[in-house]
C-alpha positions as CSV (number, residue, x, y, z in Angstrom):
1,X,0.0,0.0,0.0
2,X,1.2,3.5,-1.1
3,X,2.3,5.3,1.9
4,X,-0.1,8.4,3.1
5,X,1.8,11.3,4.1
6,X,1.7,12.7,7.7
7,X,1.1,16.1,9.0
8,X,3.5,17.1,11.4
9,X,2.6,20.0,14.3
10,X,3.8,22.6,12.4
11,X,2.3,22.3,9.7
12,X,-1.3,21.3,12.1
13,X,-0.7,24.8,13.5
14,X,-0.9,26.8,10.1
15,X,-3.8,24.6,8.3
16,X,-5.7,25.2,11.8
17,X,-4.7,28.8,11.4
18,X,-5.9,28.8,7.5
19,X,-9.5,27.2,8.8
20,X,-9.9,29.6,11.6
21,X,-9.2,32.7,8.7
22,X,-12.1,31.1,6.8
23,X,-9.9,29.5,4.3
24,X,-10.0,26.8,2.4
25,X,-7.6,23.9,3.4
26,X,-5.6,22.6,0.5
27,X,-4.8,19.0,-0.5
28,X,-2.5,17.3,2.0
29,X,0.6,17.7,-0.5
30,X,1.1,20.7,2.0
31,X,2.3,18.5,4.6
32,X,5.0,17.4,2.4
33,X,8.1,20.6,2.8
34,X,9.1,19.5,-1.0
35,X,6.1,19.7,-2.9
36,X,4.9,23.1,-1.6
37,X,8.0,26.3,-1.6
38,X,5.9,28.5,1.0
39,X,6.9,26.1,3.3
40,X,10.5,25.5,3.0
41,X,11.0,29.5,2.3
42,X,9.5,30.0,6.2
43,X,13.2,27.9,7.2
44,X,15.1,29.8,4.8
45,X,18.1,31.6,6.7
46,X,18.8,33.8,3.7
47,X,15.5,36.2,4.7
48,X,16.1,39.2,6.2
49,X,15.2,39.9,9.9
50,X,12.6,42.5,9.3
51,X,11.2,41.0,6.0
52,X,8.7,41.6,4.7
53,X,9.7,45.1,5.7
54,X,12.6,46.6,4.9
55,X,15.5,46.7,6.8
56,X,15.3,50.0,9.1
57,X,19.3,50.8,8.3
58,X,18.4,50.8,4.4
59,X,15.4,53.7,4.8
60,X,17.8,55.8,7.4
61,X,20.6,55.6,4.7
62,X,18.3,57.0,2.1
63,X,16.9,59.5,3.9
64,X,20.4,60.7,5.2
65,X,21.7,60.7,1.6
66,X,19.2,62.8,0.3
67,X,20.8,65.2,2.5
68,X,23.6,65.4,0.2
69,X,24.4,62.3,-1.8
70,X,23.0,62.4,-5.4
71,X,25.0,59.1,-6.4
72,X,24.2,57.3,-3.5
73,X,20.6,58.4,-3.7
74,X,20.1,57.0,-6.9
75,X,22.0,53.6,-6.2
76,X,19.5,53.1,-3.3
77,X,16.2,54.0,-5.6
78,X,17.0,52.8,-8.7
79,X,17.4,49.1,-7.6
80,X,13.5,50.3,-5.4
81,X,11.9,52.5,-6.3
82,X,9.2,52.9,-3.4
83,X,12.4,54.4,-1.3
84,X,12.0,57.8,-3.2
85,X,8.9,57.7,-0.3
86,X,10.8,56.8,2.3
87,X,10.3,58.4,5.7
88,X,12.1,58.6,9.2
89,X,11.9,59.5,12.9
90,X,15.1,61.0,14.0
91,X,14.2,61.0,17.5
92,X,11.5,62.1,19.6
93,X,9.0,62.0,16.6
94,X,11.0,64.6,14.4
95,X,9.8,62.4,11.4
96,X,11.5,63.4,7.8
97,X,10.9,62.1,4.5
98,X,13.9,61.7,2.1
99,X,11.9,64.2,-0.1
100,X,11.6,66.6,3.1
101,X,15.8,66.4,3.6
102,X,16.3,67.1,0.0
103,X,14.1,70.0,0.3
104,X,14.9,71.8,3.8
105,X,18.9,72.1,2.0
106,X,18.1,73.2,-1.1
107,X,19.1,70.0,-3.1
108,X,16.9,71.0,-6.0
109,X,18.6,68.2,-8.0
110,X,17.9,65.2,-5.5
111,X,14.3,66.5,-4.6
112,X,13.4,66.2,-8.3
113,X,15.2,62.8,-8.8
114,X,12.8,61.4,-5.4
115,X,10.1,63.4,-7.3
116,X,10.6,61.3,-10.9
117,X,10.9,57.9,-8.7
118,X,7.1,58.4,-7.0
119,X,8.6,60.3,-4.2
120,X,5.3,62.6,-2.7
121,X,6.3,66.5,-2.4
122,X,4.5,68.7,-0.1
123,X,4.5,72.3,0.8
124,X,8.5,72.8,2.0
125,X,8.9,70.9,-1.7
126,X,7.3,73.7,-3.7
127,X,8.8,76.0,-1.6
128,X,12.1,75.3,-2.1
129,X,11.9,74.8,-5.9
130,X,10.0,78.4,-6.3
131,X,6.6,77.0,-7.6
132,X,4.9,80.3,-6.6
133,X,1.9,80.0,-8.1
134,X,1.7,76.2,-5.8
135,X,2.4,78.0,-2.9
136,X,0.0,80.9,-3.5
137,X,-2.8,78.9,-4.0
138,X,-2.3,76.2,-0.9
139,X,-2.2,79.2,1.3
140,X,-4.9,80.9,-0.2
141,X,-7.1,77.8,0.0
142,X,-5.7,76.7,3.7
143,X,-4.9,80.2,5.7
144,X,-2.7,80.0,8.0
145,X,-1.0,76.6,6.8
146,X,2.1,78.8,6.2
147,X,3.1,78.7,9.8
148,X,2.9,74.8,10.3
149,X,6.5,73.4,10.6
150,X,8.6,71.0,8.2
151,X,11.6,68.5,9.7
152,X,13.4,69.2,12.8
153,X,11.3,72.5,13.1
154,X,12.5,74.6,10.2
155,X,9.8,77.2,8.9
156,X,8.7,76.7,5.1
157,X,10.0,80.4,4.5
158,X,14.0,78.8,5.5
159,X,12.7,75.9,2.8
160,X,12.1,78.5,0.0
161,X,15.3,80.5,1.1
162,X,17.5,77.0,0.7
163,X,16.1,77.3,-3.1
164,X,18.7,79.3,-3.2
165,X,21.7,76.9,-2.7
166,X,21.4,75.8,-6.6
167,X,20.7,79.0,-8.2
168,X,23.7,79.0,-10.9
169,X,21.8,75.7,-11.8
170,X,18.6,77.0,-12.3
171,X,17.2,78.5,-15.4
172,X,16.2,82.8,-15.2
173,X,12.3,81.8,-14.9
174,X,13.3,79.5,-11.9
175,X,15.0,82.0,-10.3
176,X,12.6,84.7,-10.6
177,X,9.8,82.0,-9.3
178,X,11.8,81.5,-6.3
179,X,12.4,85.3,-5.6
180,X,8.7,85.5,-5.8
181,X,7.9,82.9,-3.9
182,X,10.4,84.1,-1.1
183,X,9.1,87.6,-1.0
184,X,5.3,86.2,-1.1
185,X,6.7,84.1,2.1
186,X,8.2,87.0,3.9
187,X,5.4,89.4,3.1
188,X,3.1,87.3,5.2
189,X,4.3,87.7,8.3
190,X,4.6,84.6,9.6
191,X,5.8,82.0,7.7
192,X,9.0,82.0,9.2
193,X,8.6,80.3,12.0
194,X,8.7,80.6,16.0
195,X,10.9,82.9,17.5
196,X,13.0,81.9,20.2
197,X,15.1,83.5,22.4
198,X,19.0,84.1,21.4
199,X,21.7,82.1,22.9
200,X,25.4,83.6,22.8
201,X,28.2,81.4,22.3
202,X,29.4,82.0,25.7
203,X,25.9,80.7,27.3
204,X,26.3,78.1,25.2
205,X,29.4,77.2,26.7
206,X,27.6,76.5,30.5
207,X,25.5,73.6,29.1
208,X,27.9,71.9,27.0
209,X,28.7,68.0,27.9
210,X,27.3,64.3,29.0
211,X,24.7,63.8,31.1
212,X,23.7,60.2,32.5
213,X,20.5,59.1,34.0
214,X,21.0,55.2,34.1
215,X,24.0,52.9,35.1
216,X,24.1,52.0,31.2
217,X,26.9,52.8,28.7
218,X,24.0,54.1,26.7
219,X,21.7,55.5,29.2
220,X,22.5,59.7,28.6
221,X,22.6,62.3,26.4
222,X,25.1,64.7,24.9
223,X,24.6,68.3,24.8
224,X,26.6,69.6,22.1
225,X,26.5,72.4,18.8
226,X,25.3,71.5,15.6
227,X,26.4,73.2,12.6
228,X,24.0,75.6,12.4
229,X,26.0,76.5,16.0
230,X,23.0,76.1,18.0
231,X,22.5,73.8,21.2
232,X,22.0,70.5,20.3
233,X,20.8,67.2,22.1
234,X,21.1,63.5,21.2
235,X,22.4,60.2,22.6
236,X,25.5,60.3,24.6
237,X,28.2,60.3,21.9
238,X,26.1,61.1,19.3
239,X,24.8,63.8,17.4
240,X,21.8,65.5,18.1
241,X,18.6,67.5,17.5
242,X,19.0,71.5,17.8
243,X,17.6,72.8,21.1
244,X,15.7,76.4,21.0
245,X,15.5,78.5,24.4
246,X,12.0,79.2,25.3
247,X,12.6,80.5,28.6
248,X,15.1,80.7,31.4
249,X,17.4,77.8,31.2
250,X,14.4,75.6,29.1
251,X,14.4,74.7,25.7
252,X,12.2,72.5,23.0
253,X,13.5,69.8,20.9
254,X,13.3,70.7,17.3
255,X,10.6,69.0,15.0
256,X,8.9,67.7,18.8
257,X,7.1,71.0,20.6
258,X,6.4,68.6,23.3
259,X,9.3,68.0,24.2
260,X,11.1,70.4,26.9
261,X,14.4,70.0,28.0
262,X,15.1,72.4,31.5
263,X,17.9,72.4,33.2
264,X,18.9,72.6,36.9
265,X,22.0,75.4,38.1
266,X,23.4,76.4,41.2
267,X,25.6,78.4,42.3
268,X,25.5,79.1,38.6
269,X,26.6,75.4,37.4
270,X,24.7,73.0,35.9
271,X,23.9,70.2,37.8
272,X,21.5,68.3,35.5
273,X,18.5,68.3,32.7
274,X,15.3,67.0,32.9
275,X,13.9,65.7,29.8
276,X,9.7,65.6,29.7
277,X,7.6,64.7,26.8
278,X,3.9,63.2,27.4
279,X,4.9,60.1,28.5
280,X,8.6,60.0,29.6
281,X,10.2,62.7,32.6
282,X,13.6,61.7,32.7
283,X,16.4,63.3,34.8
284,X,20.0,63.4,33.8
285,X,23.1,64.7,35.8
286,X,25.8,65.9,34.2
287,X,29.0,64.1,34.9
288,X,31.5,66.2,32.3
């Protein structure tokens, strides 16, 4: 007699899991891992840990290319295209799209690479590559939209002043789209953004180091400057988000207004941050 195949636990579990979806069970030749790929591919080393999403370190590479990297860009999107779209969190739910990087420093040529791929532009995009009449029109229709921020908190008036980073690359109409567009912007009042309060350099100075609030090598933060020399805030040893003065020794993260970072002095030293956002209060003290 012909031997009848068996069904083994595994395999029990996902036929009981196909009957409780409402699904039809298939013939037992599903029981046997050679007749049926779906399940040998389930042992397959070879697949990814995240599959079937992508790898996290692959959409944090594209979006921190398109600050900068044409080539790189386009090595990444060519072989995907659905990473023109790609989008993420920085920290503290400063979200960016690679779109949004492109567009916040001026990279008029990666922005319309993302653009040709299926990447989706939005407001700081038009901005940035002058399309006045856009602009005009999604303010018109949407008062007030003008004020709402882009990624890590910069105003869409700093987006359509970045336009300007490619302007020897840009053809006369472009340029006088984006001077219109600019002026439109800074006609209105308010499309540049909070104002904060100014920190010197030599304030600067008082906050600058590590700060630990856990016995772990990882457990701190850094206070440091970022290039556009303003107080920054990140992961010990790393770099970090800007930091803008609201009041008296406290400060908001950028791209997260519920965020506030205050920190304790006396005797006019610092002697530690607290961090508070809705659900976390951490304290930190600072140890150099």
């Amino acid at each position: 007699m012909k031997d009848i195949p068996t069904c083994n636990r595994r395999t029990s579990l996902k036929l009981s899991g196909l009957t409780l979806l409402g699904l039809a069970i298939p013939d037992m030749s599903l029981t046997n891992p050679k007749a049926n790929g779906v399940f040998e591919q389930s042992e397959n080393e070879n697949v990814p840990a995240h599959f079937p999403n992508l790898p996290p370190e692959i959409i944090s590479e594209v979006v921190g290319k398109s600050h900068f990297d044409l080539d790189r860009v386009k090595e990444l999107v060519d072989k995907r295209s659905e990473l023109s779209r790609s989008v993420w969190e920085w920290r503290f739910g400063d979200f960016e799209s690679a779109i949004g990087a492109a567009s916040h420093v001026g990279r008029r040529d990666i922005a319309l690479y993302l653009m040709s791929k299926g990447a989706r532009p939005t407001v700081f995009t038009f901005a940035m590559l002058g399309h006045y009449q856009s602009i005009k029109s999604i303010i018109e229709s949407s008062p007030g939209i003008q004020t709402t921020m882009g990624p890590h908190g910069i105003s869409l008036l700093d987006h359509a002043l970045a336009g300007n980073r490619m302007k020897d690359q840009m053809t006369r109409t472009e340029v006088e789209n984006l001077e219109l567009t600019i002026d439109y912007l800074t006609a209105l009042g308010n499309a540049g953004g909070e104002q904060y309060l100014e920190v010197s350099s030599d304030e600067q100075q008082k906050y600058l180091g590590d700060y630990k609030y856990g016995a772990g090598e990882n457990e701190g933060f850094t206070i440091g400057v970022n290039m556009r020399k303003l107080l920054s805030l990140g992961p010990i040893g790393e770099f970090g988000g800007a930091l803008y003065k609201t009041a008296e020794n406290k400060f908001t993260y950028n791209g997260a207004p519920s965020v506030v970072i205050t920190f304790d002095i006396q005797n006019e030293v610092v002697q530690s941050l607290t961090l508070t956002d809705p659900d976390v209060t951490v304290t930190a003290n600072k140890v150099s």
